[in-house]
C-alpha positions in Angstrom: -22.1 341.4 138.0 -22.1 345.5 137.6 -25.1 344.7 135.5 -27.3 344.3 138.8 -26.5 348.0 138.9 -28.8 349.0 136.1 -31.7 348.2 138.5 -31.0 351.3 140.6 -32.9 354.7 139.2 -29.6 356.6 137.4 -29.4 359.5 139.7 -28.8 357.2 142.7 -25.9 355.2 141.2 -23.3 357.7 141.8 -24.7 358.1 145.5 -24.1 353.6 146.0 -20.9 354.1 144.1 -20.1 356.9 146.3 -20.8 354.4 149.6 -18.8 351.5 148.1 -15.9 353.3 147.9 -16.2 354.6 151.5 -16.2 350.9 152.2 -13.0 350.6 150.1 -11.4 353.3 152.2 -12.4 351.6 155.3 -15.3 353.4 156.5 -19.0 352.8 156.5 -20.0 351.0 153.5 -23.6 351.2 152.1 -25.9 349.3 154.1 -27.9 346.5 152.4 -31.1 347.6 154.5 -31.6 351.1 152.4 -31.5 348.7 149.0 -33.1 345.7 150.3 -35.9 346.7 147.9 -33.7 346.9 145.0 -31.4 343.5 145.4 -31.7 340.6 147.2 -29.2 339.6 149.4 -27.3 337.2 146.8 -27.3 340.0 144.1 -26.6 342.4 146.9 -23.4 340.9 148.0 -22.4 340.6 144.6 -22.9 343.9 143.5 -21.2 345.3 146.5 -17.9 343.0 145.3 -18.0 343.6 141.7 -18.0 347.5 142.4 -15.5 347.3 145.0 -13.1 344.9 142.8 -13.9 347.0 140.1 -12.5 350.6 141.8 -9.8 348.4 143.8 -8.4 347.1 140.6 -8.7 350.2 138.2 -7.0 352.1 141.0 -4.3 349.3 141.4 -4.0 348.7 137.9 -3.7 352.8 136.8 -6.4 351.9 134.2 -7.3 354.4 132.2 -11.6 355.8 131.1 -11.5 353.9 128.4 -10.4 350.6 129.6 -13.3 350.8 132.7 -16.1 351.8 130.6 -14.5 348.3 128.6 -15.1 347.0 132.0 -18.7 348.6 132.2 -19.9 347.6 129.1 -22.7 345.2 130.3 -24.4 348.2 132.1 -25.9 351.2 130.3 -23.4 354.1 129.1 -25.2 356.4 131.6 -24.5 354.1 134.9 -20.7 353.6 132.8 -20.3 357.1 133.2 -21.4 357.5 136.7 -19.6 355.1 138.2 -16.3 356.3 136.2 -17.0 359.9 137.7 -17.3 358.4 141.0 -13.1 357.1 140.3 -11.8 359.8 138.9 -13.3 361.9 141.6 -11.7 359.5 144.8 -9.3 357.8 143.0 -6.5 359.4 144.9 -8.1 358.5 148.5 -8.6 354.9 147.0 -5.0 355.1 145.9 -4.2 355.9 149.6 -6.2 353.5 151.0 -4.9 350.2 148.8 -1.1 351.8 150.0 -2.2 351.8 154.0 -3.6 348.1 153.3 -0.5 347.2 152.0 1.3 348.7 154.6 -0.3 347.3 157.3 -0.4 343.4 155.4 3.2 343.8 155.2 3.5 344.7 158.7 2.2 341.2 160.1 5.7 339.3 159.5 5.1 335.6 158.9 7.4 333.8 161.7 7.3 330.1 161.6 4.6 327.4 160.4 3.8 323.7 160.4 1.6 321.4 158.1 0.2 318.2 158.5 -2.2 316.0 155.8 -5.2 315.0 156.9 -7.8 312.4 154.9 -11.5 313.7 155.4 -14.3 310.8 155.9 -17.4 311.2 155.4 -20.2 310.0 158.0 -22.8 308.2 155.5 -20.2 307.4 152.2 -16.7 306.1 154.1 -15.6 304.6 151.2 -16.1 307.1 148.5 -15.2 309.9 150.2 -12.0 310.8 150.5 -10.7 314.0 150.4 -7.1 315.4 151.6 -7.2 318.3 153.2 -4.1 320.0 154.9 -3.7 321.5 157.8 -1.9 324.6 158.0 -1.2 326.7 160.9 1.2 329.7 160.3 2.6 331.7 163.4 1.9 335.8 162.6 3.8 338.6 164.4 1.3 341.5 164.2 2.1 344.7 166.2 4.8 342.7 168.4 2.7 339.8 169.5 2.6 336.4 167.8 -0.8 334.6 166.6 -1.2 331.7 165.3 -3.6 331.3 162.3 -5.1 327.6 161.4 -6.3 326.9 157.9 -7.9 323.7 156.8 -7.4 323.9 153.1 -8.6 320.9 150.0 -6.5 320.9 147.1 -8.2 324.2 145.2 -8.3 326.0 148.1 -4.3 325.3 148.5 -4.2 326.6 144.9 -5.7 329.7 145.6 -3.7 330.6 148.9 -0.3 329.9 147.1 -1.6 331.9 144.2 -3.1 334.8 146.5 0.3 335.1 148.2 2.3 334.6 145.3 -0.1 337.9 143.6 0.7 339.6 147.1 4.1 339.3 147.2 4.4 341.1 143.6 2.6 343.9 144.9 4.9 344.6 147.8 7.9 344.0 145.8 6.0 346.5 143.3 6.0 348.8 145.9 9.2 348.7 147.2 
């Protein structure tokens, strides 16, 4: 949804752009106050993750001009080629900051966990409601101490955890 973008004036996209990747490198992001005008909150939450994905995954993915202004294509070539000046001028300290994430998701060691399958009901449809969700609760060892984290997942949400840690453990052994 980088088309939202073209709704900003030109000379203040590479200032957002600017802002989301200070978000990205884990300081202040931009504030949805100073654009409240601009977006609502729907379109502003959107915009804020299709730019961050967008610099995230260029980064990650060593893309090169051309194959982001592909990316870009939906917004004007003049908000294309701010937002690509915006990468290749922090791409490094992006780079840097997806390598400390990394670092510190690889850190939290996974030590034990249990599952149990649960059947939803629903309050006013019993009968036609039935839904297995499971119940996942995975023990964590971050910085020495051991937390346990509870999940409650349905079937796509399952899907997506085992395809989310299947995508993360190809990154560290990227890395490695």
């Amino acid at each position: 949804m980088v088309v939202l973008l073209s709704r900003l004036p030109l000379q203040e996209c590479p200032k957002l752009c600017h802002r989301v990747v200070d978000g990205v490198c884990g300081r202040e992001p931009p504030r949805m106050a100073d654009y409240s005008a601009t977006w609502s909150l729907e379109e502003w939450l959107e915009l804020l993750n299709s730019l961050s994905s967008l610099f995230r995954l260029a980064v990650g993915n060593n893309s090169c001009d051309e194959e982001v202004l592909a990316g870009l294509s939906d917004v004007g070539s003049g908000y294309g080629e701010a937002v690509l000046s915006v990468l290749r001028a922090r791409r490094e300290e992006i780079r840097q900051a997806l390598v400390e994430r990394t670092n510190f998701i690889s850190s939290a060691v996974l030590q034990d966990f249990d599952w149990q399958l649960k059947l939803a009901l629903s309050s006013d449809k019993i009968s036609s409601l039935q839904t297995p969700l499971l119940s996942l609760t995975l023990d964590v060892r971050e910085n020495g101490a051991l937390r346990p984290v509870t999940m409650e997942l349905n079937r796509e949400e399952l899907h997506t955890l085992i395809s989310s840690l299947e995508a993360a453990n190809k990154v560290v052994l990227q890395l490695k």
